[in-house]
N, C-alpha and C positions, 0 to 999 in steps of 0.2 A: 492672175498669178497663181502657180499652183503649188503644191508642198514638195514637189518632187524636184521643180525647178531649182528651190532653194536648196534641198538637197545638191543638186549637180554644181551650182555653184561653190557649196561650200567643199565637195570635195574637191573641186579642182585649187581651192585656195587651199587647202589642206594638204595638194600632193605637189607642194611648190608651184603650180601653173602647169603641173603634166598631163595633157586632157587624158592621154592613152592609160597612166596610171589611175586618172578619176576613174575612167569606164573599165578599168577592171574591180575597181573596190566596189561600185556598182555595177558589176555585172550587167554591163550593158555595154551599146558601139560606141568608139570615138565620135563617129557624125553625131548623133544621138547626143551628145552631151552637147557638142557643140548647137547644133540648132535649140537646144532647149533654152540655151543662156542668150544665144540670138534673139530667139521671139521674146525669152523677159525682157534684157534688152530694150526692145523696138517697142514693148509693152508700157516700161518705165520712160523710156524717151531718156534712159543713163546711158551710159559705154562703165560697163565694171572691171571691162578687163582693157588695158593698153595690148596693142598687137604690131607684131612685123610679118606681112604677109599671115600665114594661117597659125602662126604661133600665139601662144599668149605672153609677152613681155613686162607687166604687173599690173599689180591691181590699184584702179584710180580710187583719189580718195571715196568717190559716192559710192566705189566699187565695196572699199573697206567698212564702210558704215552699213552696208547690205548685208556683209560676212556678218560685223558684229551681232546684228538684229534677229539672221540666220540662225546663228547659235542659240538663241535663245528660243526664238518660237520654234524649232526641233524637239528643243530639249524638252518643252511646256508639250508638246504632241506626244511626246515619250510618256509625259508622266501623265497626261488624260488617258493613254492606252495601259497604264501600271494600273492608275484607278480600279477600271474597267474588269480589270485582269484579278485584282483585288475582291473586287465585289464577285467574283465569280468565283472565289477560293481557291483559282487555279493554283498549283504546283508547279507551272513550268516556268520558265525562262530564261533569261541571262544572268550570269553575275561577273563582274570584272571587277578585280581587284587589284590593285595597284601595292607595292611595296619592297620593301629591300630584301638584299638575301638574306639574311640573317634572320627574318621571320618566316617566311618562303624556304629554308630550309630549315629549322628549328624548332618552329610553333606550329605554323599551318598545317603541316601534315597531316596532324590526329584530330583536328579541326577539320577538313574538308573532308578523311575519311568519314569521321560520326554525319558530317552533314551531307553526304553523298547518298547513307545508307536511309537516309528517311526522303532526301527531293533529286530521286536519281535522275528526273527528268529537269533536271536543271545544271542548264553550259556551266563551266565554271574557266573563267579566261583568267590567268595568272598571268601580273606584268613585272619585272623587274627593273629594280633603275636607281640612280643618287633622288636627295631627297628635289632635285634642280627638275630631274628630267619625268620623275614622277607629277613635280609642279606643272609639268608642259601636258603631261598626260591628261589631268583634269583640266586644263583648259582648252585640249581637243577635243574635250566630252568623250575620252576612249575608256575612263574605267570610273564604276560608280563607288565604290571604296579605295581611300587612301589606308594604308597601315605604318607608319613613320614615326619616327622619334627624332624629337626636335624640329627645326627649321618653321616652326610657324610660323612665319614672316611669311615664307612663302604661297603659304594657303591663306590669307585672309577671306577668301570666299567661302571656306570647310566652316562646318559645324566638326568641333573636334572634341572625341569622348575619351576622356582618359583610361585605358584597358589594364596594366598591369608594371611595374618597376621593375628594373634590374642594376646590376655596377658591371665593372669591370674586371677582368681576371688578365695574368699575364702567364706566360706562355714560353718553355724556353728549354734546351735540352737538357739531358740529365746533368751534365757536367759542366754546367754553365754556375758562375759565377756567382750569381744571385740565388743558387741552391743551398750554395753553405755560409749562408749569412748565419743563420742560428736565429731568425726571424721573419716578420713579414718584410718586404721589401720597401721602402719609403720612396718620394718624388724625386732627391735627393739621388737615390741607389739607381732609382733608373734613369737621372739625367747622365750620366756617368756611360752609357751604353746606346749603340745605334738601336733606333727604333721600329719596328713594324706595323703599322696600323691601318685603321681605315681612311679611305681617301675622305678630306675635308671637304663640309661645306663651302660653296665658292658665294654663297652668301649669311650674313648670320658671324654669329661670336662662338670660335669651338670651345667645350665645354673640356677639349681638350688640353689642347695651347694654355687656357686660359688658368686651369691648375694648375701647372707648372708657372707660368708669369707671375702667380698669386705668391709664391715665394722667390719669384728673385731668380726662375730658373728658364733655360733655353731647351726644348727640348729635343736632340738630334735624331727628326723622322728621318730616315733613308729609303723607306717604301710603305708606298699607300696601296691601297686596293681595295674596291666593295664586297669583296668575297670572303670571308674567314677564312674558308678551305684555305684558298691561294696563299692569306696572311701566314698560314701553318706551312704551307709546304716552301714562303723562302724563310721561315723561322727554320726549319729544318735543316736547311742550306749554309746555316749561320749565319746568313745577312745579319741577323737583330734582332732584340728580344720584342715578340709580340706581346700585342695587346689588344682585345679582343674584346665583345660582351660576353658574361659569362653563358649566357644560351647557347653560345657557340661552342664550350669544351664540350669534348665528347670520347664515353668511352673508348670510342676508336683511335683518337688520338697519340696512337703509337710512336715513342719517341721524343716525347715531350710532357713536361712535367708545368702541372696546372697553379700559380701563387695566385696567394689572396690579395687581390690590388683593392676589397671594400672599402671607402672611407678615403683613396685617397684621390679619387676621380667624384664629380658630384654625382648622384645618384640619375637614374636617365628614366623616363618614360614613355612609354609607347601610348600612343592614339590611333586610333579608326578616325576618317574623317568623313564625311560627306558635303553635298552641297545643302543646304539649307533649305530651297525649294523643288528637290527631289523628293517624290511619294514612292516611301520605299514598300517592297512587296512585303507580303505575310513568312518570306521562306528570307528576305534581307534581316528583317527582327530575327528570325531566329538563330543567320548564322552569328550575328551581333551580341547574342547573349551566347552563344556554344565558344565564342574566342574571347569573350570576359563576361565570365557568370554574373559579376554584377550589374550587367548592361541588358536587364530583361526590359523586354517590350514596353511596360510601362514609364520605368525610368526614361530610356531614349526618348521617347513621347514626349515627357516634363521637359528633357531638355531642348525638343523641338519648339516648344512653347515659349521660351526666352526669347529676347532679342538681343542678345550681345553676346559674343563668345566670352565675355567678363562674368558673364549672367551665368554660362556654363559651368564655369569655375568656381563659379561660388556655390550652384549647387553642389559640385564634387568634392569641395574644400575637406567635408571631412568624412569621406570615403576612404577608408584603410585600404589603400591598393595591394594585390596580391604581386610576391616578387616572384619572377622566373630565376631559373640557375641554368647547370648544366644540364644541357638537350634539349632545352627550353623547358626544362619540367617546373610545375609549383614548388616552390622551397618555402619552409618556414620565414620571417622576416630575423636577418641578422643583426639587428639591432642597431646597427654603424647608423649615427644620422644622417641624415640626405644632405 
């Protein structure tokens, strides 16, 4: 059995059973993949793939317990050659980073320029997606950092590091309704009004929904969307009063006038996550601590040491997390309880 095999296998599990998409993500022939899976195959005395004529029609079960095992002893080769790569102080290689837009366009920016200008010789793959299709990402082994708020349900596998807090702001034209109240706006003030927000977890309790229900109230989303931009430009249209995190106002926001929703959404958090037995490189710690100061090298370490992500928590219990505001920038803490 060789490591390459297992490679072709697993891409072909990976590209639905497409061999011609396998041999292009490995750059290599169709035959090629195919006789490789043949001779493991013939090697194991399995059939991993069910076939009609020279197609592959799915995968048998002894097939799907080879994928699983795949996954894993790849992953373990990845990170013997991280070691390796470690002990030699190199600077180069990959980093793939998974996360929404809202961080991806608000926060990361001035984070991956500071971290560009010191490991220029290191890829930096940027993936976006809800926190669902992010959760599919790391269990195709396609990105070694999560960046997310909320849904840990979905990651039970991440070691997850708390990075920094923010609330929500709302969003809406100048002569809208909710401008001449003569105060902040209440849950109340905007169940009263169609809504714009970000599309819902399709798994998980929203922290949205669930504010409003907490008094008695229903509240009328008429359009979701992962994008803030998007959320602004059908606020603008007058669909409905957005609602947004506040990283996302921005002083270009022409046209619309930013309320203070603090205090009446719960407070939300962002995480970096990783896998647990992943050997992260010398240039992973450091962009770890350059996207939450308080996440230097040695902290992460302590909390690599733990065994529970309970055990995580309770080390960070009483770390003052830093809030983001508008443009993703540091803002003092507003005081509103969480």
């Amino acid at each position: 059995m060789k490591l390459q095999q297992l490679r072709y296998v697993l891409a072909v599990a990976e590209n639905g059973l497409n061999i011609t998409a396998a041999a292009e993500r490995l750059h290599t022939s169709q035959p090629a993949v195919s006789k490789q899976i043949r001779q493991l195959e013939d090697e194991l005395g399995l059939k991993l793939f069910t076939r009609r004529g020279k197609s592959l029609t799915g995968i048998t079960v002894e097939g799907q317990e080879v994928v699983e095992r795949a996954i894993v002893i790849l992953r373990e080769v990845e990170n013997i050659q991280r070691i390796a790569q470690n002990l030699k102080q190199e600077s180069r290689g990959v980093l793939s980073i998974g996360t929404t837009h809202t961080q991806a366009r608000y926060v990361l920016p001035r984070v991956i320029t500071a971290f560009r200008e010191v490991y220029s010789d290191v890829s930096l793959s940027l993936h976006q997606g809800t926190s669902e299709q992010l959760a599919d990402m790391v269990e195709s082994g396609l990105i070694d950092f999560v960046i997310a708020t909320g849904g840990e349900r979905l990651f039970p596998e991440l070691l997850r590091l708390p990075c920094y807090r923010w609330d929500r702001v709302i969003l809406v034209p100048p002569d809208h309704d909710l401008t001449r109240l003569g105060r902040a706006p209440t849950l109340q003030d905007l169940a009263k009004h169609p809504l714009v927000t970000y599309v819902f977890s399709e798994k998980g309790e929203s922290s949205f929904k669930s504010a409003f229900a907490r008094q008695g109230l229903v509240p009328d989303v008429v359009f979701t969307a992962r994008d803030a931009d998007v959320i602004k430009t059908y606020v603008r249209l007058g669909m409905g009063v957005g609602v947004v995190a506040a990283m996302a106002q921005d002083v270009a926001d022409d046209g619309l006038v930013a309320l203070n929703a603090a205090g009446l959404f719960p407070r939300v958090t962002t995480w970096l996550g990783f896998r647990r037995e992943a050997v992260l490189r010398n240039y992973m710690f450091d962009f770890i601590s350059r996207f939450a100061g308080h996440l230097d090298p040695w902290t992460v370490r302590r909390a690599l040491e733990t065994s529970s992500q309970a055990d995580v928590d309770a080390l960070f219990a009483d770390q003052a997390l830093p809030m983001r505001g508008a443009g993703g920038e540091l803002v003092p803490e507003p005081g509103v309880p969480a």
